[in-house]
N, C-alpha and C positions, 0 to 999 in steps of 0.2 A: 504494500500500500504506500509508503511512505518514500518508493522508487518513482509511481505513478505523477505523485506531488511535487517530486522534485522535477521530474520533467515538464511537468505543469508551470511552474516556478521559470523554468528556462524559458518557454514557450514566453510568457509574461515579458518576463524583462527584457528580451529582445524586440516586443512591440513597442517599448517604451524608449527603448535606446536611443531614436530616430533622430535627429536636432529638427524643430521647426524651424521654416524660415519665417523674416516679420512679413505678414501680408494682415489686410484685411480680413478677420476670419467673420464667417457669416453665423446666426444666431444658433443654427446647426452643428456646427463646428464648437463651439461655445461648450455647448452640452455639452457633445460627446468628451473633448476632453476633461470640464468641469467634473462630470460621471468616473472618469478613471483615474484624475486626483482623488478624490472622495476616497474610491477604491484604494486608493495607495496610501493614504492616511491610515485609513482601516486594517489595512495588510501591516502595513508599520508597527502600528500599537501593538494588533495580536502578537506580530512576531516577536517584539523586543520587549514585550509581556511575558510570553512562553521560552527566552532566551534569560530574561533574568528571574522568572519564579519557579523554574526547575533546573535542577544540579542534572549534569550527566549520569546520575546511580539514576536519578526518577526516571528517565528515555531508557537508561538500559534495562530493569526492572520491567519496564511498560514493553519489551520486545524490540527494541529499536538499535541498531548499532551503534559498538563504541564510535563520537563525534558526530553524532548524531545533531546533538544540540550546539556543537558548533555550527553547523549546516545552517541550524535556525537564525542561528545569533547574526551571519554573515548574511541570511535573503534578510533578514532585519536592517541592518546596514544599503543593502542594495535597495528596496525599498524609501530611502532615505533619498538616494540617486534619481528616482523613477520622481519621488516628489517634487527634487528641485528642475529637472527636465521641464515636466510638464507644467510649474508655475512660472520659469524662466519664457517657456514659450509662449503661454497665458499673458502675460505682462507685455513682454517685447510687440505685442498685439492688440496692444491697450483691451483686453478681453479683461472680463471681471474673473476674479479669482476665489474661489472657496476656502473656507478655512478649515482648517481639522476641527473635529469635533470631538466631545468625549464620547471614547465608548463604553460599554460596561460588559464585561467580559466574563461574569460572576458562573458562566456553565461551564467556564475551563479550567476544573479543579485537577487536570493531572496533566502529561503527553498525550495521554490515546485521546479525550477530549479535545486538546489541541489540534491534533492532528486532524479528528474529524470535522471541526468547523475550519480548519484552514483548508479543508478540500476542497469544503460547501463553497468559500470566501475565491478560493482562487478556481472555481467551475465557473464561477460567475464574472469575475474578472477576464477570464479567458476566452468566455461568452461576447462581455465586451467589444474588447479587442479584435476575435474575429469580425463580430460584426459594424465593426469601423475600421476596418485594416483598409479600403481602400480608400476611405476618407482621412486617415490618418495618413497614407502612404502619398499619396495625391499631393496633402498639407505639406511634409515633408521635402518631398523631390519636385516641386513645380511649383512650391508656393501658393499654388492655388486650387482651390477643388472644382473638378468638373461637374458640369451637371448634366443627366440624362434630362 
């Protein structure tokens, strides 16, 4: 399971990698990146949540391999990357920007819990992304998005 996630995890961070360029972005474009801030705020917290409220005995105990929870501790950090990407590109586009919010995180009392809402959290994330990959892709490489 925890193989699944991390290729999940990759899939992610390289939809975010992208550099915008400054253009005009239209009300659509707003969203959609608005929506995957959000997202990455969220991914943040859990992650650097479940990076510093369980030791590596608690993941290996829960079935998980030794460095396991380094794994966590670093998509934590990467997540921090993916934040400032997409609020640098936000801004440089006079686009309005979202602010993190608190979450509360009170069901993920151990790793396996962890694990299973970061699945939930990055199926949906990954959802995203697909379905803005060519509006994202567009944004990126041409500055501008086309329209059918």
């Amino acid at each position: 399971m925890y193989q699944k996630m991390l290729v999940q995890l990759a899939l992610v961070a390289s939809a975010v990698a992208v550099p915008l360029e400054k253009r005009a972005f239209s009300v659509n474009d707003q969203l959609v990146l608005n929506t995957a801030l959000y997202l990455e705020h969220l991914e943040y917290q859990l992650y650097n949540g479940a990076c510093n409220n369980f030791t590596d005995i608690d993941y290996f105990n829960a079935g998980y391999p030794y460095g396991f929870r380094q794994t966590i501790c670093q998509v934590g950090l990467q997540e921090v990357a993916h934040i400032s990407s997409i609020t640098t590109g936000l801004q440089q586009n006079n686009a309005p920007v979202i602010a993190a919010c608190s979450y509360n995180f009170s069901s993920v009392t151990g790793p396996t819990s962890f694990v299973n809402l970061a699945n939930l959290i990055q199926t949906v994330s990954i959802g995203l992304y697909i379905g803005a990959s060519q509006v994202v892709q567009q944004l990126a490489l041409t500055g501008r998005r086309r329209h059918h």
